[in-house]
C-alpha positions in Angstrom: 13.3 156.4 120.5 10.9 153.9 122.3 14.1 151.3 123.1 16.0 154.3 124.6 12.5 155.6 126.8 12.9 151.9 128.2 10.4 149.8 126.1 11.0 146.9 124.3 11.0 147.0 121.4 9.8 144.7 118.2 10.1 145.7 114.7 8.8 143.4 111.9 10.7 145.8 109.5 9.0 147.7 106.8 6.1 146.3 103.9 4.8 144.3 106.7 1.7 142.2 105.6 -1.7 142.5 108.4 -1.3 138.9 108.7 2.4 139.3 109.8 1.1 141.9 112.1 -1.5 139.3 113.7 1.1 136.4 114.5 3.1 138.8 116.1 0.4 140.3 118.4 -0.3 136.4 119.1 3.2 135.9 119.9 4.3 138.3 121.8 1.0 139.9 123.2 2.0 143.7 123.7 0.3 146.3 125.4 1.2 148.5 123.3 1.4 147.9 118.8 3.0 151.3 117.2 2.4 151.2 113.0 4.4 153.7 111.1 3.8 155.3 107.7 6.3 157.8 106.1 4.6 158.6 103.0 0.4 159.3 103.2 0.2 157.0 100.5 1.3 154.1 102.4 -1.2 155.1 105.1 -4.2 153.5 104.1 -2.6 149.8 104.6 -2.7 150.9 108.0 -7.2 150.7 108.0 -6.7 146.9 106.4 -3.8 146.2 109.4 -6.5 147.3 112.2 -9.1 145.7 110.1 -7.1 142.1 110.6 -6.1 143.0 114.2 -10.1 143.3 115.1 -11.3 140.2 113.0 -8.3 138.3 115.0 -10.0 139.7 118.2 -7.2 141.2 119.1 -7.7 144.6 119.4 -8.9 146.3 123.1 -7.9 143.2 124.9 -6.6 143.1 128.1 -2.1 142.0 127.4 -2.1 139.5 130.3 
């Protein structure tokens, strides 16, 4: 839905580590990082992901 409202789009593909979620924020500097999680028990990995986003510094950054 995002690629057809224009965006570009980057998925990593699903069981996606933090630290796979840091290099790519490195690489490709978004403004914009969407996480998904189809089952509330998967949610939680989400916490750790923003966890390893804001020990990276990367988190409320300006994307240029």
């Amino acid at each position: 839905m995002m690629q057809g409202a224009g965006f570009e789009v980057i998925d990593l593909g699903h069981d996606v580590p933090p630290e796979r979620f840091v290099e790519a924020v490195k690489q490709h500097r978004p403004q914009l990082l969407g996480l998904s999680a189809l089952l509330s028990t998967t949610m939680p990995m989400m916490r750790t992901t923003v966890a390893a986003l804001e020990q990276a510094g990367l988190l409320g950054r300006p994307a240029c």
